[in-house]
C-alpha positions as CSV (number, residue, x, y, z in Angstrom):
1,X,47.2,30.3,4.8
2,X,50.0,30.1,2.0
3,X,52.1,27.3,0.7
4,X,53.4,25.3,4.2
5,X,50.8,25.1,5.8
6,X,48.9,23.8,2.8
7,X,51.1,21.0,2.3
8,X,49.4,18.5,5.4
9,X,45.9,20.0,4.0
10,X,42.9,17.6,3.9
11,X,39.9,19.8,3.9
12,X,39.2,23.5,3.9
13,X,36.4,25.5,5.4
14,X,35.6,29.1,4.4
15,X,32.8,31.8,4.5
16,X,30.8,32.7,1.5
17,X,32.1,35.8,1.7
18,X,35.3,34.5,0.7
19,X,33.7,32.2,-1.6
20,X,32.0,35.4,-3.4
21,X,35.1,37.2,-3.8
22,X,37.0,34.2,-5.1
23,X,34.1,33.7,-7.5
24,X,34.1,37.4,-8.7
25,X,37.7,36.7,-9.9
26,X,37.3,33.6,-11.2
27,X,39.6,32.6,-8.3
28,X,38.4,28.9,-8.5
29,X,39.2,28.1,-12.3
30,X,43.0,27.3,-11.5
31,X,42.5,26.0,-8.1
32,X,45.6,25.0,-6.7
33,X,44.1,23.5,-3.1
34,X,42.6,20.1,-5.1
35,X,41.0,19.2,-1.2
36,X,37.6,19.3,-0.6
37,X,36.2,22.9,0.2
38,X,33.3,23.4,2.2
39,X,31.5,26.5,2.5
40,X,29.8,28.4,4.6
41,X,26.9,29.9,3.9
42,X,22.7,30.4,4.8
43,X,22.1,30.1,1.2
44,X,23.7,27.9,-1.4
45,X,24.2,29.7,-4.5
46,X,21.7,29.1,-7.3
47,X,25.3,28.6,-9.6
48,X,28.5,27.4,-8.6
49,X,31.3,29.2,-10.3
50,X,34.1,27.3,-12.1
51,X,36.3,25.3,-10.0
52,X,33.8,25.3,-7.3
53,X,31.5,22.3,-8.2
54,X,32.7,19.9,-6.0
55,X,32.7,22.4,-3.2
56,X,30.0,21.5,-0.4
57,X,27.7,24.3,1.0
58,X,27.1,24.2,4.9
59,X,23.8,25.7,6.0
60,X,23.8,24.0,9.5
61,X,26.8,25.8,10.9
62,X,30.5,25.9,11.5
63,X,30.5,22.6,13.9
64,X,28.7,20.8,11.0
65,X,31.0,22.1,8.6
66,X,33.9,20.8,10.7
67,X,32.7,17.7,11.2
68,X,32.6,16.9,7.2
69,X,35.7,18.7,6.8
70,X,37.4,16.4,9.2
71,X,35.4,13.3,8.0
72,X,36.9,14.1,4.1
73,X,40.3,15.0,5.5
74,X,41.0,11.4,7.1
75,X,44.3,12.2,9.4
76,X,45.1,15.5,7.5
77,X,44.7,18.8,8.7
78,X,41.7,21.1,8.3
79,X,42.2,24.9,7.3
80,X,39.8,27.8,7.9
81,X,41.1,29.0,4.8
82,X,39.1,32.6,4.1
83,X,37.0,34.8,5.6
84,X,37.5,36.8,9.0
85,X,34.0,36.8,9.9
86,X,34.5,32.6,9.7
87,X,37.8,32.3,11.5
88,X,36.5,34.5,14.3
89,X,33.3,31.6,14.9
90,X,35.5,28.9,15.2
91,X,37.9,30.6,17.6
92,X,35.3,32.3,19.8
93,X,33.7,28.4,19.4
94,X,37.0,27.0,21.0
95,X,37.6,25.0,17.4
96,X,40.9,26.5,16.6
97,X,44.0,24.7,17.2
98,X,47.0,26.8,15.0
99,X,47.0,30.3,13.7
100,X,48.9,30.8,10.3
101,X,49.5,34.5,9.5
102,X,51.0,35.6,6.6
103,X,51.6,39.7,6.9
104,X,51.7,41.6,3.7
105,X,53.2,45.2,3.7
106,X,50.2,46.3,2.9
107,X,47.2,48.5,4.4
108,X,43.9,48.2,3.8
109,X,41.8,51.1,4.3
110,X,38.4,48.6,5.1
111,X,37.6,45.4,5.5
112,X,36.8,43.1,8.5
113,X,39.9,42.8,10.8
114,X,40.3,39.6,12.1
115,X,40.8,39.6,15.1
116,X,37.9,41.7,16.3
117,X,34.6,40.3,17.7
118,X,36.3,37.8,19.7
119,X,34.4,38.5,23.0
120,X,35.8,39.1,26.2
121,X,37.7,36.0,26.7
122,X,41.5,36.2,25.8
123,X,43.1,33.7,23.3
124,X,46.1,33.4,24.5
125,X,48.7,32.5,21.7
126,X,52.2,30.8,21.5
127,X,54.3,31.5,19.1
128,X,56.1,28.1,17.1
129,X,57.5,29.7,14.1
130,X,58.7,32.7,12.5
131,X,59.5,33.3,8.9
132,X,60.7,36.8,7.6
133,X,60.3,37.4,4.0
134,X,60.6,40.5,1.3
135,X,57.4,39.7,0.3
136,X,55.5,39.1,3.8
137,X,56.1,37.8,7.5
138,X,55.1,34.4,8.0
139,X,53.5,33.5,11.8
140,X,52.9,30.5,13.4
141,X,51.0,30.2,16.6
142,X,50.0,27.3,18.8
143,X,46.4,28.2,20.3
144,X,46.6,28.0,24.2
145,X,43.6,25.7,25.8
């Protein structure tokens, strides 16, 4: 999630996948999202890159992590903000509330898709808010419960 949907943004939980990558790339040095960050992960790293030291590692799972992430972001919103493999636990768990897309024109030849491993229940989606862009597609969907 890009730039409105940051703007309400208490707390945000990722995978340690995307916690690697951003640390391979010194992604964290210049963080932009000063909100606490928690992690998850089975292992917590033995060094904490840049930027990352205030970041709290989860290794009792994504309700846990959710639980703290709301705790630190008072009446703000939380945002599963990296990693498919994370955002596909909390929406097979039910814990997803609004889906922020932001398409790129751009292909990837691998990777994990998002939206795959979801099981056999449908999510059904409604759309609140469309934002066309040069530069990417912006999608806003309310999660039907």
């Amino acid at each position: 999630m890009i730039g409105e949907g940051f703007k309400t943004t208490g707390a945000i939980v990722m995978g340690r996948r995307a916690y690697d990558v951003g640390a391979q790339q010194d992604g964290f040095a210049d963080n932009p999202y000063q909100v606490p960050t928690f992690v998850l992960t089975t292992e917590v790293p033995k060094q904490v890159t840049k930027g990352a030291e205030a970041f709290v590692f989860v290794t009792d799972g994504i309700e846990s992590a959710l639980k703290q992430a709301k705790a630190a972001a008072g009446d703000r919103e939380v945002v599963i903000g990296g990693g498919a493999n994370t955002a596909q636990q909390f929406l097979k768990a039910g814990l997803v509330d609004e889906i922020y897309i932001h398409l790129v024109p751009v292909l990837f030849g691998a990777g994990l898709r998002l939206f795959e491993h979801l099981g056999p229940d449908k999510v059904e989606l409604e759309s609140t808010r469309v934002i066309a862009a040069i530069d990417a597609n912006h999608l806003r969907f309310r999660v039907v419960k």
